[in-house]
C-alpha positions in Angstrom: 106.0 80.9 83.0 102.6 79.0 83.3 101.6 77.6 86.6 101.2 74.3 85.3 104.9 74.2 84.0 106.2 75.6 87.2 104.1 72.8 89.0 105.9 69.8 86.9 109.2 71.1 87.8 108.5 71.4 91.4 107.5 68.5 91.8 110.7 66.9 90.2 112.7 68.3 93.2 111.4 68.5 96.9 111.6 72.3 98.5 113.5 70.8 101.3 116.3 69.3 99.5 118.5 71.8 100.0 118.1 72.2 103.7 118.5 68.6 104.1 122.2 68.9 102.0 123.1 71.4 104.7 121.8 69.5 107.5 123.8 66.4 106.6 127.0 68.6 106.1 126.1 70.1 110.1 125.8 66.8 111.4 129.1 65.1 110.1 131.0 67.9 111.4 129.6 67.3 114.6 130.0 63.3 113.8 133.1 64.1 113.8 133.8 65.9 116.1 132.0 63.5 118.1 134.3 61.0 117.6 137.7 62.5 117.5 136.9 64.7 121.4 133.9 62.3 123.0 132.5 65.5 123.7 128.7 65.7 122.0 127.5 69.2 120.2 123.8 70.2 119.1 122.8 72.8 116.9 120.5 75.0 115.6 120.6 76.4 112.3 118.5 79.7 110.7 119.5 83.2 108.4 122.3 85.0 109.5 120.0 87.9 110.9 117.5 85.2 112.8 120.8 83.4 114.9 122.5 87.1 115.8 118.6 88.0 117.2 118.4 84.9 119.2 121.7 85.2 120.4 121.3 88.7 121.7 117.7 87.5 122.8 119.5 84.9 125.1 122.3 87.1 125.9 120.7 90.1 126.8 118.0 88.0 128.9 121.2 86.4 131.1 120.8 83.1 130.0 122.7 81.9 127.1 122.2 78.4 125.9 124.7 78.4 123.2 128.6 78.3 123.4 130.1 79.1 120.3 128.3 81.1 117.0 128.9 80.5 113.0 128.1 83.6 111.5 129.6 85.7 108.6 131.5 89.1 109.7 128.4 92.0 110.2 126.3 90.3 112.6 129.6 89.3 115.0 130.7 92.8 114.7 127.5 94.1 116.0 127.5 91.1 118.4 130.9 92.2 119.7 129.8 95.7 119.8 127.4 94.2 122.8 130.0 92.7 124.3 129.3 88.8 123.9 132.2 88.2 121.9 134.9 86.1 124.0 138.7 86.7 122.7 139.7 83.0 122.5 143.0 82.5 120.8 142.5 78.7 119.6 146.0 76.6 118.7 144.9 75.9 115.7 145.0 79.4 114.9 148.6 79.2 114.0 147.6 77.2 110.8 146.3 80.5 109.2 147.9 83.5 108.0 148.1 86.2 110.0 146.6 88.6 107.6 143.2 85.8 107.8 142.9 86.0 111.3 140.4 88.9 112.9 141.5 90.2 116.5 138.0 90.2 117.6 136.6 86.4 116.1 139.8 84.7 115.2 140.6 83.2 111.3 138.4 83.5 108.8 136.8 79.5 108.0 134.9 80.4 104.9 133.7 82.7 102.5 129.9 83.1 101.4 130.5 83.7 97.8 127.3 86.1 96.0 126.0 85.2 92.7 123.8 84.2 90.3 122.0 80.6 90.4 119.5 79.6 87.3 117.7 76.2 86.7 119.1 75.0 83.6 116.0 73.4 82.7 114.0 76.7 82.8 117.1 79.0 81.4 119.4 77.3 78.7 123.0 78.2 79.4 123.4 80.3 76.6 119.7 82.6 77.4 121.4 82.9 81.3 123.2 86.6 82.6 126.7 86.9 81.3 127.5 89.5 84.3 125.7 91.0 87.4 125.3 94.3 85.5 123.0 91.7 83.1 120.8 90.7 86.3 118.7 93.6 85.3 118.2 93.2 81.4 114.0 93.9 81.3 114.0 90.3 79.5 114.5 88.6 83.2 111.9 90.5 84.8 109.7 88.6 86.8 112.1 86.1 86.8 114.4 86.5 89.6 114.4 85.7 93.6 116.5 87.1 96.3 117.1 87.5 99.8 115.0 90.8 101.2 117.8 93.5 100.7 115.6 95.3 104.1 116.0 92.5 106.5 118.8 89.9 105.3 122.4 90.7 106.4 124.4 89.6 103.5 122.3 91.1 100.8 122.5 94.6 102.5 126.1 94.0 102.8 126.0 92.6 98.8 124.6 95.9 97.8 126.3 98.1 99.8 130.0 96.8 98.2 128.7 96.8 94.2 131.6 99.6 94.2 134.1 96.8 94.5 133.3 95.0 91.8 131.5 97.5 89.4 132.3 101.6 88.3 131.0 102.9 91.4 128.9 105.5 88.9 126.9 102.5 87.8 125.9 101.3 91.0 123.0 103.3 92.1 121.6 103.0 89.1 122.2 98.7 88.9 120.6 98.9 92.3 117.1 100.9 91.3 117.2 99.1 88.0 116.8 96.0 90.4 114.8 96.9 91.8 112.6 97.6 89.2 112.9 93.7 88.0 110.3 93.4 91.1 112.5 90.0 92.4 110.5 87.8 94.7 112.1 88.5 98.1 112.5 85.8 101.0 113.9 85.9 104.4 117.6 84.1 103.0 119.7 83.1 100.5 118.7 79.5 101.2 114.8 79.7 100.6 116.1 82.1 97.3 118.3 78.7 95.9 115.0 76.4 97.0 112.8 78.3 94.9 115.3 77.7 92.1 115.9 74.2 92.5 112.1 73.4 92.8 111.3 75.5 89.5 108.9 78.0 90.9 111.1 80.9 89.9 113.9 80.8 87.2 117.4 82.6 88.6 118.6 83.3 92.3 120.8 86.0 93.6 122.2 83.5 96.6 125.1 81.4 97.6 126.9 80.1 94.6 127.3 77.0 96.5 123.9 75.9 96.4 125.0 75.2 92.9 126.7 72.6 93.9 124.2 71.4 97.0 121.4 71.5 95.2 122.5 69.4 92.2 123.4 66.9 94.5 119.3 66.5 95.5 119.0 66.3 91.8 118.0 69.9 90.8 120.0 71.0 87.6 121.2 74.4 88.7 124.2 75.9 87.4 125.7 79.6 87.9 126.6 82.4 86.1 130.6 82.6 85.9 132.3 85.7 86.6 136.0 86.5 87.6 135.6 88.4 90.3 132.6 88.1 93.3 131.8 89.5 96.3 131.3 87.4 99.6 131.7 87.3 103.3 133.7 86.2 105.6 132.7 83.3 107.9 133.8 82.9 111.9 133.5 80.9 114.4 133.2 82.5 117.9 133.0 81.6 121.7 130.6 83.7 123.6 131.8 85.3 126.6 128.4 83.5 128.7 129.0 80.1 127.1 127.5 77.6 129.9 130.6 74.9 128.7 133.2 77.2 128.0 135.6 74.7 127.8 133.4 72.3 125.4 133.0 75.4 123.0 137.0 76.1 122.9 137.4 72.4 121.9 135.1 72.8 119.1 136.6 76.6 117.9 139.7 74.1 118.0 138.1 71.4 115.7 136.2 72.9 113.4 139.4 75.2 112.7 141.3 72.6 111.6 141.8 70.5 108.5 139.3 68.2 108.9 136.5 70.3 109.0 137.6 72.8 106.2 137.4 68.8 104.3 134.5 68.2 105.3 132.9 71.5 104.5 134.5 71.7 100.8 133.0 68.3 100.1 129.6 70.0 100.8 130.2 73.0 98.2 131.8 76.0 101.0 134.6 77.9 99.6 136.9 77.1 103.2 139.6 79.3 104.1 142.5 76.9 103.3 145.2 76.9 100.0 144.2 74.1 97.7 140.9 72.7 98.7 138.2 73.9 96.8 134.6 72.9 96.4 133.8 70.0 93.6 132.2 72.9 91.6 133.5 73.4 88.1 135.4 76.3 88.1 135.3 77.1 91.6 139.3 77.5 91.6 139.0 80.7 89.0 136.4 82.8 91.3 138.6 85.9 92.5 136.6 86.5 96.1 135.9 90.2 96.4 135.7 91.2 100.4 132.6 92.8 100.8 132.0 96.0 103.4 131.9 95.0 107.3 129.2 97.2 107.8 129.0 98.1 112.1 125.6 98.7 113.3 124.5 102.7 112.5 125.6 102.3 109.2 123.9 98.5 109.0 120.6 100.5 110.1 121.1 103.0 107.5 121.3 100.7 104.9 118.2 98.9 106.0 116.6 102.1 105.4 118.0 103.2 102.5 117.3 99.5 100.4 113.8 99.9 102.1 112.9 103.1 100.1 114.2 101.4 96.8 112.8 98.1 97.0 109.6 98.1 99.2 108.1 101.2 97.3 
């Protein structure tokens, strides 16, 4: 695509639109949760791999700041591995299945559904994939942006679990063919939806949410609609150190419970809870695929594996 053309559409949405979505959604949970417990909350918000680091940073130092962590299922595992896990069994609890609740991090509060994002105003509908397998047809090369599969949690898990979803002889192959698009790689699936929204780049493998979010800044993104996806499981955890141990349990407790699975739905998640889905068309037909809970040699192995493939 010529610069000039990419220039005109970034300018039509900010870069930071997205992150402002997702800041607003943050901060009326915490309005919220503000109001129902008098208790305040701050946070702070980064990739996956960048909150398990500074956790373990903190943690491993002896002086934790935070109470409780949001994170999806591969980073707590490795987290727990160390130890800074804290078994809380939260009342609210009971309002989940017993097949959705983990013994180590308690029920699961969301999914981070994979897939593919394009800019409608750069890819018309019918010119968009039809499937993952058609992420790698040559006539999208160049044209693609993604989370770096050596560094960002959920794409290394993403990759590792194509078996799921696809003949499990395809997969190596899918995997070097993507490579071979030569995608733009960023730190996270956010900056991959951003570059999306603004125009510089035409398709995203990222959240399917930011679908949703983004449109809502005014960025016409839509995604590619498949029956079955892969995605991760989302917690939320006490730490066994938390400095307000009994301010962290009350939020586990809230944000747990309906209000906060309303909350995030409104905002685009796919929450854990029959019934509520996110105002995304079709959202209700996606069959979530569980990816692999990868623990930390084989997370490591991955790393190095994806490395060889996509940094040569």
């Amino acid at each position: 695509m010529p610069s000039s053309s990419r220039q005109r559409r970034r300018k039509a949405v900010k870069s930071s639109s997205t992150v402002r979505w997702k800041r607003r959604v943050v901060e009326g949970v915490i309005q919220a949760f503000r109001k129902k417990t008098g208790l305040n909350a701050e946070y702070w918000r980064a990739s996956a791999m960048s909150v398990m680091n500074r956790a373990m940073t903190e943690y491993r130092a002896g002086n934790p700041l935070y109470d409780v962590v949001l994170n999806n299922s591969d980073p707590l595992v490795i987290m727990a591995q160390d130890g800074m896990i804290a078994r809380y069994d939260s009342p609210t609890a009971k309002k989940y299945p017993k097949d959705q609740v983990d013994a180590r991090f308690g029920p699961i509060t969301r999914y981070g559904i994979v897939g593919i994002v394009y800019h409608k105003g750069l890819v018309k509908p019918e010119d968009a994939p039809k499937s993952i397998e058609d992420l790698v047809n040559p006539k999208y090369k160049g044209m693609l942006v993604m989370a770096d599969p050596t560094l960002h949690v959920t794409t290394i898990q993403w990759l590792s679990s194509l078996h799921r979803i696809m003949a499990k002889e395809k997969v190596e192959k899918f995997i070097r063919d993507l490579a071979a698009m030569k995608p733009t790689l960023v730190e996270s699936m956010l900056p991959a939806s951003e570059r999306v929204a603004t125009g510089e780049i035409p398709i995203a493998l990222t959240f399917v949410k930011f679908a949703y979010s983004a449109a809502q800044s005014g960025a016409p993104l839509d995604y590619v609609r498949v029956d079955r996806m892969l995605g991760d499981s989302h917690f939320v955890a006490l730490s066994n150190k938390a400095p307000r141990p009994n301010a962290g349990k009350a939020f586990v407790d809230f944000y747990l419970d309906d209000e906060t699975m309303k909350i995030l739905a409104q905002s685009g998640e796919f929450v854990n809870r029959k019934g509520i889905y996110p105002p995304l068309p079709g959202a209700d037909k996606i069959q979530f695929v569980q990816m692999e809970v990868l623990e930390a040699k084989a997370f490591e192995d991955k790393k190095k594996e994806f490395g060889k493939i996509f940094l040569k």
